[in-house]
N, C-alpha and C positions, 0 to 999 in steps of 0.2 A: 155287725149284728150284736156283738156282747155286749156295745157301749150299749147300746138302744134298749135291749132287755135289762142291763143294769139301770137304767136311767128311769124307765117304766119301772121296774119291782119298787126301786126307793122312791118312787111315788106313790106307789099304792101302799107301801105298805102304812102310813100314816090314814088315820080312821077320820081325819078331818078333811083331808083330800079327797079319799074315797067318796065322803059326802057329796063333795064339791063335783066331782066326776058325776054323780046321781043327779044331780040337780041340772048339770049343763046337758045331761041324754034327754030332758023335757026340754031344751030351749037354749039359746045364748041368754045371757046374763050379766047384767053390770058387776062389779064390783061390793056394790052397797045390797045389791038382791040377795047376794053370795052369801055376805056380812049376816044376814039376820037373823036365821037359825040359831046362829052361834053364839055366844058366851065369851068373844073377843074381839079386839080392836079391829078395825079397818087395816092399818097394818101387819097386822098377824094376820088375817088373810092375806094382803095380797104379798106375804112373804112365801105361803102357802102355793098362791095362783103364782108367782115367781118359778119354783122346784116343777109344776104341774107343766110351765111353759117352757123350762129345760130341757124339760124330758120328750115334748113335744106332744104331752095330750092335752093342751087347751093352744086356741089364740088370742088374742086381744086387737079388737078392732078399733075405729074410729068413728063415734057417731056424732059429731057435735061435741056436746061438754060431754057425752055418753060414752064411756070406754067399753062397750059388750066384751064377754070372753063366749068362745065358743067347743065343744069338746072336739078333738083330734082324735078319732078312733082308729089311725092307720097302726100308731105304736102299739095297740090292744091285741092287732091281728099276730103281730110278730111272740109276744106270750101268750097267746091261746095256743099257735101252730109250736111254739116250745113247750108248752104243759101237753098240750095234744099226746106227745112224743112221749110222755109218762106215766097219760094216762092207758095208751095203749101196752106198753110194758105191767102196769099193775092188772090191765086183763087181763093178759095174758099167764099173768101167776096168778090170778086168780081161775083162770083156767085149767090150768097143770095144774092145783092144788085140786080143783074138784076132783078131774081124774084120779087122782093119786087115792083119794078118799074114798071115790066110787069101788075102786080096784080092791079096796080091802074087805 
């Protein structure tokens, strides 16, 4: 499980992947669809789509001369249900803080 949320976070946490992640929840997507947005090469994407497919939120298929990628949102579930876990801890002090404040 650690590999998996390590592998997820150092995907997301780059703003060009994220992107990339946004684009494939409308649809799969070539390579070149991917590309366009951006302000860089064909391979610096798919060096990008390379880390997103380690970590296992995208795939790459085979359509023809067509490579679609598509988003893997099973690795998402395993950090929502680990942030989950924090965020119920910060309600929980934010709860005992109000008490605490009501009390005075």
């Amino acid at each position: 499980m650690t590999a998996v949320l390590d592998a997820t976070f150092a995907a997301l946490a780059d703003p060009t992947r994220r992107a990339i992640l946004a684009r494939l929840a409308e649809g799969d997507a070539s390579v070149k669809e991917l590309a366009e947005p951006f302000a860089m090469t064909q391979p610096a994407i798919s060096k990008h789509l390379k880390v997103l497919e380690r970590a296992g939120l995208i795939e790459r298929g085979r359509d023809a001369q067509r490579r679609p990628c598509r988003l893997v949102a099973e690795p998402m579930r395993a950090a929502t249900q680990w942030l989950g876990d924090y965020r119920r801890f910060w309600a929980e002090s934010y709860d005992r803080l109000d008490g605490m404040l009501a009390d005075e």
